[in-house]
Structure formats: C-alpha cells, structure tokens
N, C-alpha and C positions, 0 to 999 in steps of 0.2 A: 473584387479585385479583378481589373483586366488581363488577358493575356492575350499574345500572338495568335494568329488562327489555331485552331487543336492540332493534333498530327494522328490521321492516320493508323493504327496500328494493322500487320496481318493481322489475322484469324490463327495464322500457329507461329506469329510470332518469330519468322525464320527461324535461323541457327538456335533463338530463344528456347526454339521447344522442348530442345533433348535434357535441361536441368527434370522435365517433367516425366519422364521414364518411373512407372512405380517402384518399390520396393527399399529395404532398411537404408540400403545405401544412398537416396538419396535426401534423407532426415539425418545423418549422421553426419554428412558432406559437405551437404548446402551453404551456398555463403549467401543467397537471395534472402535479400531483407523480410519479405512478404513470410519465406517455412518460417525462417530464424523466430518472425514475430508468433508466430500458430505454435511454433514449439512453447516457448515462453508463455503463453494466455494457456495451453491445455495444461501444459503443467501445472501453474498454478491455479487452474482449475481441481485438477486431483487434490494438489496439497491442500487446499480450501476444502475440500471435503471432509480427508484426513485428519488436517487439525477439527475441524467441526467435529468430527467423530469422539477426540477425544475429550472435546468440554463440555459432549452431550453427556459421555461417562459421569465427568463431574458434578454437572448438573443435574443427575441420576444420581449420584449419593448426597448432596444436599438437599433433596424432595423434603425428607425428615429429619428431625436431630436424630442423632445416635447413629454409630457405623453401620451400613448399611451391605453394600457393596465392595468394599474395600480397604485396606490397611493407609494410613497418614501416610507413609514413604512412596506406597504408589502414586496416592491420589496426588501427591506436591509434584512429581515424575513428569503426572500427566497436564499440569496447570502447567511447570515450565516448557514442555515441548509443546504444547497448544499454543503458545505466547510466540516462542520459536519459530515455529513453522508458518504460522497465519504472520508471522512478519516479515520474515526472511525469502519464504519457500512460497509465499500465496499472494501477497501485496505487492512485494518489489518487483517479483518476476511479473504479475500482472502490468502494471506500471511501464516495464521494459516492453513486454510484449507490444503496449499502445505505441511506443517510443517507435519502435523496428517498423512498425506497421503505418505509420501515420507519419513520422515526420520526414523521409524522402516525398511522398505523396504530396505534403503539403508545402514543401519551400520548391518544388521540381527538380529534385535529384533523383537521379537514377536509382541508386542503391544509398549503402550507409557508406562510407569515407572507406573502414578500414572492414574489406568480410569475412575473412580468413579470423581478425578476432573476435569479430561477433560471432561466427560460429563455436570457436574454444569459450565464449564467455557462455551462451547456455549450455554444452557440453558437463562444464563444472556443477553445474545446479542437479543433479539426480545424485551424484556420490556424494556431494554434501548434505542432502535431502536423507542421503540411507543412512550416512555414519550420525545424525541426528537420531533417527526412529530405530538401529539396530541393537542397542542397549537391550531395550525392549525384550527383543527377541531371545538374545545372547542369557538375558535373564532365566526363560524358558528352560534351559539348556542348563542352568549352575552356573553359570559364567559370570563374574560379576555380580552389582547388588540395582541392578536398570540401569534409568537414564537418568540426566540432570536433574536434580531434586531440589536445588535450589532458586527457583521462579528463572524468568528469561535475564533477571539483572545479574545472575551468577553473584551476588556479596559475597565478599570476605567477608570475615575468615570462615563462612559456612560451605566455599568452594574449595578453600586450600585441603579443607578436610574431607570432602566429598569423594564419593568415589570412582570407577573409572567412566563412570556418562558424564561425568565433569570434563576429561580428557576429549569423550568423542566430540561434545559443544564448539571446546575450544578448536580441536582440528576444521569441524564444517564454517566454522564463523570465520575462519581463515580461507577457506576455501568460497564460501561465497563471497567473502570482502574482496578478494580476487576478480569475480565473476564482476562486481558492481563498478570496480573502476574498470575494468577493461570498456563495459558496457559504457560508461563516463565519458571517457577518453573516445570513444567511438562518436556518442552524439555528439559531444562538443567539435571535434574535428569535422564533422558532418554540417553540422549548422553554420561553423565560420566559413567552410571553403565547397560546400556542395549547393548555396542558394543558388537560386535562380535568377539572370541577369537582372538589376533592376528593382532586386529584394532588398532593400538595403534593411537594418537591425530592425530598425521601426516601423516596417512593415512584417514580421516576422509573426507567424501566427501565433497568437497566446498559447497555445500548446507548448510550442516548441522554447518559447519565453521560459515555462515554467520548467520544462525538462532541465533547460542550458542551465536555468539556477540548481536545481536538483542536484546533477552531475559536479558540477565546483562544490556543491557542498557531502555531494560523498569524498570526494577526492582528498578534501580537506579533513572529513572526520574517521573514515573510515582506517585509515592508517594508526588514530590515537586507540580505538577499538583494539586494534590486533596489537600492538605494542602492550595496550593493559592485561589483553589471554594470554601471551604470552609469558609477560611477568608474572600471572598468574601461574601459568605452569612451571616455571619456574620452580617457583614456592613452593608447588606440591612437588618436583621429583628433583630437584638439585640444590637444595637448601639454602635458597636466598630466604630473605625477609623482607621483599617489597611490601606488602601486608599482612606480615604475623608480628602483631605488638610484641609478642614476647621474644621475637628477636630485633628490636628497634623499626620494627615496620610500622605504616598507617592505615588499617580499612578502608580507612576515609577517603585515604588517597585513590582506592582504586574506584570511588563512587564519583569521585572527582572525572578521572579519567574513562570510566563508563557513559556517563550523562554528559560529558564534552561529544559522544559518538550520538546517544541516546535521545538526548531532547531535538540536535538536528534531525534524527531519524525521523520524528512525528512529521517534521515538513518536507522531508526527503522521500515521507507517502503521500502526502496530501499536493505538492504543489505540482507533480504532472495532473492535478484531479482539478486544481485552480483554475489550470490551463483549459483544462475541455468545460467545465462544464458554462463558461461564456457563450464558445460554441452553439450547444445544446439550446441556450435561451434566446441565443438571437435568430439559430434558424426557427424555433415555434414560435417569435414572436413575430419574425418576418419585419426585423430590425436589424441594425446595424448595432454591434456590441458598445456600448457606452463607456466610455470614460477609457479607451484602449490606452493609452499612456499611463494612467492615472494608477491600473491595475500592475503597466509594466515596472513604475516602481516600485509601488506595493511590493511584487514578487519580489524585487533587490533587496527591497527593506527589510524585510523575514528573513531571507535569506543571510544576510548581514547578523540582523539583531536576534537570528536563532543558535551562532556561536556563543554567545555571551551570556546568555537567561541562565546557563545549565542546571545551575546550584540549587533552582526553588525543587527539585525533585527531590532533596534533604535537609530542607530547611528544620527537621527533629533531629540531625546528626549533632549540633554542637557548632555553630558559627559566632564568630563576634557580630556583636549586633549590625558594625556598619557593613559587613559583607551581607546580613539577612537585608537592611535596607536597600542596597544596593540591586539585590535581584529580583527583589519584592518589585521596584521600579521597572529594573529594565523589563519583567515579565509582563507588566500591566502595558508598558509604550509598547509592547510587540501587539499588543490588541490594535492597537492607532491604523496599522498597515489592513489588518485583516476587515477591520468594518469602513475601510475605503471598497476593499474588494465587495464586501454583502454591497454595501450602496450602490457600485458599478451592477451586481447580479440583479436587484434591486430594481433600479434605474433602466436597464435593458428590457427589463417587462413591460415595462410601464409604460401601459396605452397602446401595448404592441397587442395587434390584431392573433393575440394566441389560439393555438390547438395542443390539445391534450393528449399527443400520441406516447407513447412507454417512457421513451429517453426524456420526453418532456416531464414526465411526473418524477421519475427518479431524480432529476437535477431538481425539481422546486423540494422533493422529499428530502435529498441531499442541503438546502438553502436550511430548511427547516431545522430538522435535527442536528445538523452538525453547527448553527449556530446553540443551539441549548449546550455544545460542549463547551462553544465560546464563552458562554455566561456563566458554567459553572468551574472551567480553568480562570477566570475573575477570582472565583472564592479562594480555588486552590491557592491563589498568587498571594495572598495575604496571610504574613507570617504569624498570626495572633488567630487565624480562623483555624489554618494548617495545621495546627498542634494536635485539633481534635481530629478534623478528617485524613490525617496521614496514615496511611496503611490501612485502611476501612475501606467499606464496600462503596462509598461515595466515589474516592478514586477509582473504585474498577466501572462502574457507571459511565465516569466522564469517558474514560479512556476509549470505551466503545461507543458510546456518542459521537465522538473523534474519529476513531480509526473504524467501525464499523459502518456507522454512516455518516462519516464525511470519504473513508478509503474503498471500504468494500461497495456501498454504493453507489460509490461516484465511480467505481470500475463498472457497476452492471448498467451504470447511463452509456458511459464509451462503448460497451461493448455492444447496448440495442441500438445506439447513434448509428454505428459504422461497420455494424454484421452484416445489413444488405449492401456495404458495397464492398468487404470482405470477399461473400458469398456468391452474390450476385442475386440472391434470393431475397424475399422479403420474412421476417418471421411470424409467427401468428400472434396481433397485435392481443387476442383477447387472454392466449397466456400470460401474455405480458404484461398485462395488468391485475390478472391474478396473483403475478408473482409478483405486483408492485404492492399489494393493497395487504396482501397475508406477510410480507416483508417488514412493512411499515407499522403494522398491528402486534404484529410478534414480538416485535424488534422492541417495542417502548412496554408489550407487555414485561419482555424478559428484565429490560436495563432500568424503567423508571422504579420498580421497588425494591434494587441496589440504591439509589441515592437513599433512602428514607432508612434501610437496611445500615446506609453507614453512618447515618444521623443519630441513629438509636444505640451505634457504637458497634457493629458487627466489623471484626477485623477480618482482613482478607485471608486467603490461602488456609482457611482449616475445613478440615472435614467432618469437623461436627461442632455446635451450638447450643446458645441457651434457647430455653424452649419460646420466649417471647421474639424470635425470630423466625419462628415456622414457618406461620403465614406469607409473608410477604415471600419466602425462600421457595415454598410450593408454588406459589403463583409464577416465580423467575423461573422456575423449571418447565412448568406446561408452556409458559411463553416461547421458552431454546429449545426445546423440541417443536413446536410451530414451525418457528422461525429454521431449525436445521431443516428439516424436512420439507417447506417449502422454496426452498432452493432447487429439489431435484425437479421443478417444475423453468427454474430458471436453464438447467444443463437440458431437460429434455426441447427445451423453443430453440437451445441452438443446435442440438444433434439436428432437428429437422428440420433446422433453416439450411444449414452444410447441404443434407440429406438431398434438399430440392424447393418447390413451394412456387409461390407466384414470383413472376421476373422481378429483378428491381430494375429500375432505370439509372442512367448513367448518374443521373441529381440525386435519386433517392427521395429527398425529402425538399417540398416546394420552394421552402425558404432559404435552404442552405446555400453559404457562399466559401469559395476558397480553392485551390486548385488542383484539391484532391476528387472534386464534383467534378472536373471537366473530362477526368480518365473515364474507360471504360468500369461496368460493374461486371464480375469481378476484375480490378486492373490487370495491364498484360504483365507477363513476366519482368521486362522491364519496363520499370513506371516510365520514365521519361528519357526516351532515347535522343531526340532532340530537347533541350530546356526550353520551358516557355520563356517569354520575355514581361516583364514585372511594367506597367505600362504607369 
C-alpha cells in the first residue's frame, strides 16, 4: 500500500511528551490508544494465567478416579470461573488490546474516535474481574457458599437456585457487556470516520475488517445476554418465573437466549484472529494476501449466519424435528464461509518464498489445529451424532481446539508479529520457538485424549470417574501442566523484549506491508499527526 512521503516525527514528540510523565496517574487517566491497548493485553495476560491456574487445580484432581483434592461444589466453582475468566477477562480483553494498538496504526488515524470512553471501557474490566474471583475469597471468611457453580452457561433452573456467586456472575457479565460495547461503539466510529484519505472500505486492512464485524456483532448480542441475567436475577430475588416451570416459566427459554449471545461469542473471539493471521502469512511468505475480498465476505457471512446457528448447542433439550433440521443446516453452510478463508490462508502460502520465524509458526500452528475444530464442529452439527457427544469430553476437546488454538494462539502470533514494533525491541527468537514447539505438543497432548475420553462416553464437569478412563485422563493432565507452565516462558520473551534487546527496525520484518511499518518502532505518542494519503 502506497502512501505520501512519511512525516517526520521529534524525538519527544513536542507538547506529546508530557502524556509520558511516570506514575499511577497516568495508566488511570490516559486516553492514548497505544497505554489503553498495553493496559488491556497485560491484563489479560494475568487473567490468562489465573484462569490457567485454576484448570490446572482441575486437572490435578482428574489425574486419578476417586476425590482427590477436592469436594464436587468446589471443583464445578472452579470449571465455571475457568470458562469465565479465560472468555471474558483473558480473550476479549486480549482481542481489544490488538484492536487499540493496531487499528489507528494501520488505517492512519491518529487515536481511537472517542478516548475519554476507551479509557472508562478498560477501567470496567478489573472490578468485574474481582466481583467474578471474590466468592472465592468471601468463602474463606463464612460468607457465602463460593462462586458460580454452575459451568459458564449459568442454566436454569441450577442458577435460580444457586447461591450468591450466581448474583456476583450476573453483576460482572453486566459489567463487562458494558466494557465490550463501549469498546464496539469506539472501533466502529473509528474505522468509518478516522481512515486515512484515499482508504476507501476495500482497501481496509483485514484486521480491521474482522474487528468492524466483531463490534456489530457484540452490539447486537450482547444486550440479549444481559436481558437473560437479569431475568435471571429476577427469578432468584423477586419472584418472577421467567424460568422456574413451576411457576409457568421455560429453561429452555433462557438457553435460547443464552446461545443467541453465546454461539456469536465463539466468532466474536476468533474473527479479530481471522483478521491477523493473513497478515502473518503474507508477510513470511513475502506475498501479497490472496483472495482479499473473497475473505472480506467470508467475514460478513459468519458474521450474519452466526446469529441464526444458535440452537445446535441443545439439540438434547427437546426441539421439533424441523427446528433440529433447520440448524443442523444452517450450522453445516456456516462451514462454506470458513473454508473459503483456510483456502485464502492456504493459497497465500503457496509458492510463497517462506521463513519460519515465531509469528510465522504459530499462524501455520493456528491453520492446523484450529481446522481439526472445524472438522470436528462438522460432527457436532449433526443431530443424530450429537445425542451421543452432547455434554461429553468430546465437546470440551473441540471447544479448546477452537478457542485455545484458533483464540489464544492466534493472540500469541499478534502478539510475536507486532511486540518488536510495540517495543521497539526485537524478542528472543529461540524462546519463541520454544514456546511454539512445547505449546503445540502439550496442547494435543492435553486435548486429543478428551475426544476419544468423550467417545468412550466420559461426561463433562465431574470430579471423579469410571476407572476405564484413567489412562487417557492422566495423560490430559501431564499434557495441561506442560502446556500451563510453558507459557511462563511465553510472559518471560515479553518481560524482556519491554525490558530492552536488539533494536527493531521501523519494518520489523522483511516482508511486511501496511502502514503501520512506515511509523517509527516504538511508534510516537501520536501515531499520525498528519494522515498519510491512500494512493
């Protein structure tokens, strides 16, 4: 992409400088896109650890049959605030943080549109974060019986009667659905009215493509979310009967209105990750991204046909058959969109003069496995397979095939892609392939003997088993302890890329194009004081 000659920056940035003054106040204050985004990735760097923390617990009391470790009411405590946290408090916010950080940078706007509410929109994310993990504590103390105990989906009627970590859920899910539209409402304003002269929609970088869909589609589901906790609370403290059958209520209805929030959620993680990891492959292949339209409807198309799927996440509840037909379909056409994008990913490779540096292994690693989730949501889709793998360890397989490595991995490509021009610093490549290689090995040790685990009929969410599940359950566990513990290898390549290291260069990396390479590494406080012009 051409632009006008570059511009110049000082060295301190004039009048820019004084946002940079140390101390609390100015991470509390700031409205510069660049802290906003660094607040958002550390964060959800801690909460990523946190939840890790607590599914290593878990995976520590399934080593063996028989209670090990812990009491059922804990251990279900710690399976739904795991599910919580690593979705809400570790993905999104990751997600967001690329979002603040990269898409002024790459259309040539200066800042984000509106930054008075991007600062209040990460502000919200730690109290929501505490009133989620405080149960916990409160527990210590007598207070209470913990935290939410029934998995991250909250069902009726196991939530009307849960007790007060049901109430704290409901308060933080409101509190970050807060956080996620403000943040919406922000990129979207930013992308229509901040590009750079000359950008027009179709020149728009795929990143930014996949965010703009992202944001309309929390916009859209996030609202039905908070309307179902709240009818939820309702029901437990002022005696409706939205969902208590025994006062004319429906469960059903509120799994209805759960998975209307929930099954978009899946792409409301994954399509900022759509967005980058094109990126990734055209700069290592030292090509131009293939099939750039082809993708951008793709992304509409999901984005569309991910309202409408919801249902096949209860295809066991009880449907008329033509409503099971009906989603059975539309679930299988929403595949159609997604293996235009692998062929695009695909096709960008190919015959492209590749190097194998970190970001470049995690996006093929990302290609990899989070297709095998593709093939095995295939199975899910069909309503005569689903009867058997519904609620079984199969489902919890696919889902981290999905959300681990299509979400969390395709965050630590962004994050080795664009730390040297974060930084300014280069990170050490041969950690980073350490952490690629013990990631990738852990990762299918821990999750590939959950599918065969759910095949053999192991249902999810108990804390102890028949004994012909042992094996494969030991093996899941030495795998998640790997795989936890080889991440601290991932936070220590970036403490010490921040820390210092070899210079980067303003390019970074030989092949990359767009016009976030033409800035300074690290970019000045303000990215683009004049707009380039889009040629």
């Amino acid at each position: 992409m051409s632009t006008a000659p570059s511009i110049e920056h000082e060295t301190g940035h004039g009048h820019h400088a004084e946002p940079y003054q140390g101390g609390v106040m100015r991470w509390l204050t700031t409205t510069n896109h660049k802290d906003i985004g660094t607040m958002y990735l550390t964060f959800a760097l801690i909460m990523f650890f946190i939840g890790g923390a607590m599914i290593l617990a878990v995976r520590a009391e399934l080593f063996q049959p028989g209670l090990q470790l812990m009491q059922p009411e804990f251990f279900n405590q710690l399976i739904g605030v795991h599910a919580l946290v690593m979705i809400f408090a570790a993905l999104m916010p990751a997600a967001t943080g690329f979002a603040n950080w990269q898409i002024p940078l790459m259309i040539g706007a200066p800042d984000m549109a509106l930054p008075r509410i991007n600062n209040w929109g990460f502000w919200l994310l730690p109290p929501a974060a505490a009133l989620l993990t405080l149960p916990f504590i409160l527990a210590l103390f007598g207070i209470g019986d913990g935290a939410v105990n029934t998995g991250w989906t909250l069902y009726a009627p196991l939530s009307v009667q849960g007790g007060m970590g049901v109430d704290f859920a409901i308060f933080s899910i409101h509190i970050l659905g807060v956080s996620s539209i403000l943040g919406s409402i922000n990129i979207i304003v930013t992308i229509f009215n901040l590009r750079a002269p000359g950008m027009t929609m179709m020149k728009l970088p795929l990143f930014a493509w996949g965010w703009l869909i992202t944001a309309f589609l929390l916009i859209a589901t996030i609202p039905v979310l908070a309307g179902a906790v709240t009818m939820l609370l309702t029901d437990r403290h002022f005696g409706t009967s939205f969902f208590n059958a025994a006062g004319g209520g429906d469960p059903i209805l509120f799994q209805h209105l759960f998975w209307f929030f929930g099954h978009p959620e899946v792409y409301i993680l994954l399509l900022p990750i759509w967005g980058l990891i094109p990126h990734v492959l055209g700069t290592f292949s030292r090509k131009p991204i293939y099939g750039y339209k082809a993708q951008v409807y793709s992304f509409i198309a999901i984005g569309v046909l991910s309202v409408v799927v919801w249902a096949h996440h209860f295809f066991t509840a009880g449907m008329p058959v033509p409503a099971l037909l009906y989603f059975m379909y539309s679930t299988m056409f929403i595949s159609l969109p997604l293996a235009v994008l692998f062929f695009c990913w695909v096709a960008t490779m190919w015959r492209g003069a590749m190097t194998f540096e970190t970001p470049m292994l995690f996006a093929q690693g990302f290609i990899v496995l989070f297709g095998l989730a593709g093939l095995t949501g295939l199975v899910l889709a069909d309503v005569a397979a689903d009867a058997q793998y519904h609620h079984s360890y199969f489902v919890v397989a696919h889902f981290h095939y999905a959300l681990f490595a299509g979400g969390i991995m395709g965050v630590m490509t962004g994050v080795y892609y664009w730390l040297p021009k974060w930084t300014g610093h280069m990170f050490s490549e041969t950690l980073g392939k350490w952490h690629f290689w013990l990631t990738v090995i852990s990762f299918n040790l821990t999750f590939m003997p959950q599918f065969f685990l759910g095949l053999a009929g192991m249902p999810r969410r108990i804390p102890d088993y028949a004994l012909q599940f042992a094996e494969f359950n030991a093996i899941s566990t030495v795998g998640a302890f790997i795989l936890g513990f080889s991440q601290l290898i991932f936070a220590y390549n970036i403490w010490k890329c921040v820390k210092g290291g070899t210079k980067a260069t303003d390019k970074v990396w030989e092949g990359a194009d767009g016009l976030e390479w033409d800035l300074s590494s690290p970019p000045p406080h303000h990215s683009w004081e004049i707009q380039p012009v889009i040629k």
